[in-house]
N, C-alpha and C positions, 0 to 999 in steps of 0.2 A: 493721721491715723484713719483706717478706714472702716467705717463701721458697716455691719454686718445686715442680711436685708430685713431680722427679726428688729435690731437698731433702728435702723431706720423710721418702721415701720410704729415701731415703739415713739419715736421723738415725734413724729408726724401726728398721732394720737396724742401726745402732749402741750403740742403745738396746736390744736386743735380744740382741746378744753382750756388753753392759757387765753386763748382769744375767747369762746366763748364767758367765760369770765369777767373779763375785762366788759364784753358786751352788757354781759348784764348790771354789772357796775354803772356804765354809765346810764340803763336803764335807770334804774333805781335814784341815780344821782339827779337825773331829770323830775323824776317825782318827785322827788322832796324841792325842788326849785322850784315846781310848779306850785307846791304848795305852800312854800315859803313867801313865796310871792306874793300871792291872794292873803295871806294872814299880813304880811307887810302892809299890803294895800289899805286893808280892813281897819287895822290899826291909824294911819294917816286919816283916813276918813273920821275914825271915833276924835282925833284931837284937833279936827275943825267942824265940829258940828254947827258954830256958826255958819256954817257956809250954806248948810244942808236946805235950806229954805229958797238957795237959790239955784240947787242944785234940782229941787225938785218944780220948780217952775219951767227949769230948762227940759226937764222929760215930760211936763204934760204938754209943753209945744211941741213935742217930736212932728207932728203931724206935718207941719209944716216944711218939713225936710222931703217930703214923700212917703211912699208904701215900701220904695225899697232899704227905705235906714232903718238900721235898727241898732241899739246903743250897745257897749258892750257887757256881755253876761260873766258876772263873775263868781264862780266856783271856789269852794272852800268845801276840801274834803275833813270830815268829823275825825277825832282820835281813832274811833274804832272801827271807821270804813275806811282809813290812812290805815291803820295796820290788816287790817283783812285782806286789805288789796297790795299790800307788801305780801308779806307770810304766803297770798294766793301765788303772785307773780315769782316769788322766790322757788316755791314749791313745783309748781307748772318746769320753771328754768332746769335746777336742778333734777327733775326728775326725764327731763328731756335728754339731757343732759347723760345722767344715769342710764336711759336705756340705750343708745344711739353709743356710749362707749361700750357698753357693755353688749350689744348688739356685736361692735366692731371685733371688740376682744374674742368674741367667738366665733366668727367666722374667721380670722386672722389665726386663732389659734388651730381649726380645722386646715387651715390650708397651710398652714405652718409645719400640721403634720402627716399631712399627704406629701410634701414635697422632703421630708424627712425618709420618708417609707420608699418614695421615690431613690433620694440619693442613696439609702442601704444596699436598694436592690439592684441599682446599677453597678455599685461598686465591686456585687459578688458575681457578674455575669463575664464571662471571659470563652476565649474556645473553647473549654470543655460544656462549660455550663450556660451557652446559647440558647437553650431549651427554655430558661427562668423568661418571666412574663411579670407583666407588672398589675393586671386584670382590673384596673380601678374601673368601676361605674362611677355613674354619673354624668352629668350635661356641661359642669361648670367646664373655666379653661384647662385645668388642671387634670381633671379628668380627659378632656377632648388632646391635651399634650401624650400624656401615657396611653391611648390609645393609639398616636401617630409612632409614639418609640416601641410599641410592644409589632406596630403592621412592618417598622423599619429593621426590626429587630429577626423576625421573618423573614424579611427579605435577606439580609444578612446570613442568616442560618441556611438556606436556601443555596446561597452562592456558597458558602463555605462546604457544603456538603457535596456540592455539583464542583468544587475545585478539588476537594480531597477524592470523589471519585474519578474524576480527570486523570489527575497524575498518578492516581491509583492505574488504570486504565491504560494510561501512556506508558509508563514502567513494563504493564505486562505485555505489549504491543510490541515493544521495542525490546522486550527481553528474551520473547520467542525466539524471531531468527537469528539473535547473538546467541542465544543457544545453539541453537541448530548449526550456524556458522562453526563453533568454539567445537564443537563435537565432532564436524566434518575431519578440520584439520588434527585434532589429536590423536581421532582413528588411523590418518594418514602418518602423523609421526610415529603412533605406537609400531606399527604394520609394516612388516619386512616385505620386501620382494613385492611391494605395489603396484601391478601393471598397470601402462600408458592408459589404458581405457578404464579401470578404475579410478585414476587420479583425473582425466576428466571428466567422469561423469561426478565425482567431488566436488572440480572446479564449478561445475553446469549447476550444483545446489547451492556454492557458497557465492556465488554472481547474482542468484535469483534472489538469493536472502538480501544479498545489499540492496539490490534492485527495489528488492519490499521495505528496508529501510529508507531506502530516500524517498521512496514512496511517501511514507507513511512523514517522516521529517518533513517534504515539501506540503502537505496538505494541513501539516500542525502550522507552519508559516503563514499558510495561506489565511487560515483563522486567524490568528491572531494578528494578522495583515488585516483581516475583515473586521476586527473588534475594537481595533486600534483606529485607523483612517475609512471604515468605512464610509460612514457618512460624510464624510468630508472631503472625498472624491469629488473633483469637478463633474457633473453632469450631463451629457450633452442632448439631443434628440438624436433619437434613432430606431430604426424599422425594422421589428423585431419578426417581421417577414423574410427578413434578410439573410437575418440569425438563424433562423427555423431550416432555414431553407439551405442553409450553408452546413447546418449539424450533420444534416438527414446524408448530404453527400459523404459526409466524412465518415459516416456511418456504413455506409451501403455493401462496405464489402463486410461488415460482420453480419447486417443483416441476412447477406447470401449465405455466409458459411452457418447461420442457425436455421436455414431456409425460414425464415418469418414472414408473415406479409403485411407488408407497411398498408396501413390506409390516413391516409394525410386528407386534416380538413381544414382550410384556411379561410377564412372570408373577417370583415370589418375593418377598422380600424385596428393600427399595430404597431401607434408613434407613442414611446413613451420617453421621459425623460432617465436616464442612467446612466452607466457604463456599458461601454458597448463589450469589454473585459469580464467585467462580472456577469452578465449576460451569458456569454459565451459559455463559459462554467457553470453557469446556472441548468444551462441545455444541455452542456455534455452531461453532468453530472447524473439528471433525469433519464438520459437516454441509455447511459452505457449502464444504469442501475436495471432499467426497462428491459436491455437487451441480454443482460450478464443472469438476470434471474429467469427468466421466459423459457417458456417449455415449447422447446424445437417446434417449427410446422405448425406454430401456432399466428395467430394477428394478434398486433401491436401497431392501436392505432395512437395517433397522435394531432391534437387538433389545435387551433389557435382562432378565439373569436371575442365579443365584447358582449357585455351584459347587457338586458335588456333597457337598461337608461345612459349607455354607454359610456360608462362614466373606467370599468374597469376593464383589462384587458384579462381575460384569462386561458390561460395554457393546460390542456389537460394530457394527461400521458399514459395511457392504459394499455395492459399485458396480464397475458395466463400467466399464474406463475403458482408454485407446489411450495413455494419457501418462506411464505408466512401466513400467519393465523392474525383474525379479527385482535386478538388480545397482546398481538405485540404492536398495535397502532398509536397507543399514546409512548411509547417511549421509539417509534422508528425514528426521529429525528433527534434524538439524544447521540452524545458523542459518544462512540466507539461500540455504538449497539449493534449486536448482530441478535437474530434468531437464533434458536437451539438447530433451525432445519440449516441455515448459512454457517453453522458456525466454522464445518470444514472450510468455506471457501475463501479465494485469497483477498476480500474485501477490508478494507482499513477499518468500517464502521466511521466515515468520520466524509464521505460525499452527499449524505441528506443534510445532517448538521451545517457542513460549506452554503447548502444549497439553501436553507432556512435563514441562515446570515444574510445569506446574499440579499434572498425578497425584503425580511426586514428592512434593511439597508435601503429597500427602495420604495419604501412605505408600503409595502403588500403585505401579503399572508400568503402560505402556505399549509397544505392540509392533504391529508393522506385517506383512501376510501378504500372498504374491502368488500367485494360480494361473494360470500361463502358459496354460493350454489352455482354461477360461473366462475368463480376460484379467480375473478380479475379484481386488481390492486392498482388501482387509480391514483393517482399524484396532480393536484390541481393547483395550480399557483395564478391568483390573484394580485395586476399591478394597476395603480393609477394610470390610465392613457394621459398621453401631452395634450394639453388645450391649443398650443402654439402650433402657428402653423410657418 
């Protein structure tokens, strides 16, 4: 049978006054043989008092032996300093005795019913009721555990609430151009006498809507591709000069058609260890955000150098742009966030979020800057350079 940890804790305390008990027994047992003793002896001596004459010859030669002998002293405790010094020693025991269980019993019983109050409230905490806390003060362990379940417990509520707006979010993403799709074709079933040029310009909406579904389908992969094996990507070195350098081409001709003017600054070290995959997307992601928001005929520069102890590489990515305010910078990298000024436009909400996975991913930071009075929106991404050479 398996006893419980109040059992336990209980027999351990019993265990615990059975021995001391026993200790004192034998204390006790020793005194009175100590003192048994000496009246034994006293007694032997009273019924050879003949002897005594040559007993006392033999201690006034002690000298003879040296300075260092000395004969032995013997002790006989009285009746009434024999029980004083029982009744003291018993006293003294038992009352040590007494506070040290009694000590135990209450703190045993305090921690007995913190961890009571404990199992209640965990028991009543579930999805709905995530919000309940356990609040215990205190330094002891018990206290410092319900602190770690009440910060886990946060963290938990945290994720739950960032997964139910997720899918909240994904649903309405993905439920748009099934609309819009669904209402194309019905117009076109209801509708008699549909000319060729009306059923393609149909076509030309219900193409673009899927177009925006797979859209939106491959970059929900890609996350959870990044959530899943990010970190666990082999790594390689790579010259993220290279990458910079290879974006900007692939870019060039939308830069002309916004007429922008690129100013590109490169200089320092630019070897870090990563994917040179996630990379790639890292840069797109920044640039076509860069180029997609950017108020025509304006510059968008774009720079790549190392911090002053050179220890990190960072990337910075800056453009005019009219489509967000200072107060949407703590939630622009949340998934599926747009601005109220973006919200027309065809963006997923979900290429800063890819692009914050990615840095994670590669032990950096990413971070977002607004200057109200030049209206430029800075994107700075912070990576460990390679030591390796």
């Amino acid at each position: 049978m398996k006893l419980t940890l109040r059992s336990k804790i209980l027999l351990w305390f019993g265990i615990i006054i059975l021995i001391s008990f026993i200790l004192y027994g034998f204390l006790i047992y020793f005194v009175y043989s100590f003192n048994l003793r000496g009246e034994k002896y006293m007694a032997d001596i009273a019924e050879h008092l003949e002897d005594l004459d040559e007993i006392n010859i033999r201690l006034r030669g002690i000298d003879e032996f040296g300075p260092f002998f000395k004969p032995p002293i013997i002790t006989i405790l009285s009746p009434g300093l024999f029980m004083r010094m029982f009744y003291t020693i018993t006293g003294g025991g038992l009352l040590i005795i007494i506070i040290s269980v009694s000590g135990g019993f209450l703190i045993l019983r305090r921690m007995l019913r913190r961890i009571d109050f404990i199992t209640r409230n965990v028991e009543e905490i579930d999805e709905k009721r995530l919000h309940l806390r356990l609040n215990l003060k205190g330094k002891d362990p018990i206290s410092n555990m319900a602190r770690v379940f009440d910060n886990m417990l946060d963290k938990i509520e945290s994720s739950f609430k960032n997964q139910k707006q997720f899918i909240q979010n994904t649903s309405h993403e993905l439920n748009t151009p099934l609309t819009v799709i669904k209402t194309k074709i019905d117009v076109l079933k209801q509708k008699k006498g549909t000319t060729k040029k009306e059923y393609m310009e149909a076509m030309e909406i219900v193409n673009s809507e899927i177009v925006r579904l797979s859209g939106i389908t491959e970059e929900l992969l890609t996350l959870s591709e990044l959530d899943k094996n990010g970190r666990t990507t082999n790594f390689t070195r790579i010259d993220l000069k290279k990458v910079l350098k290879k974006m900007i081409e692939l870019f060039e001709s939308r830069f002309i058609s916004k007429d922008l003017k690129i100013d590109t600054r490169i200089a320092g070290d630019s070897f870090i260890l990563g994917s040179k995959l996630q990379m790639e997307q890292l840069f797109f992601n920044l640039m076509d955000n860069a180029v997609k928001y950017s108020v025509p005929e304006k510059e968008l520069t774009i720079s790549l150098n190392n911090d002053k102890d050179k220890k990190m590489l960072i990337l910075n990515v800056t453009n005019i742009s009219n489509m967000i305010k200072k107060k949407d910078l703590p939630y622009i990298f949340d998934r599926f966030y747009k601005t109220s000024a973006v919200i027309d436009k065809r963006g997923f909400g979900l290429g800063l979020s890819i692009s914050k996975k990615i840095t994670e991913n590669h032990n950096g930071r990413i971070k977002a800057d607004y200057n109200k009075n030049k209206r430029e929106i800075t994107f700075r991404v912070f990576l460990p350079l390679s030591k390796e050479k």
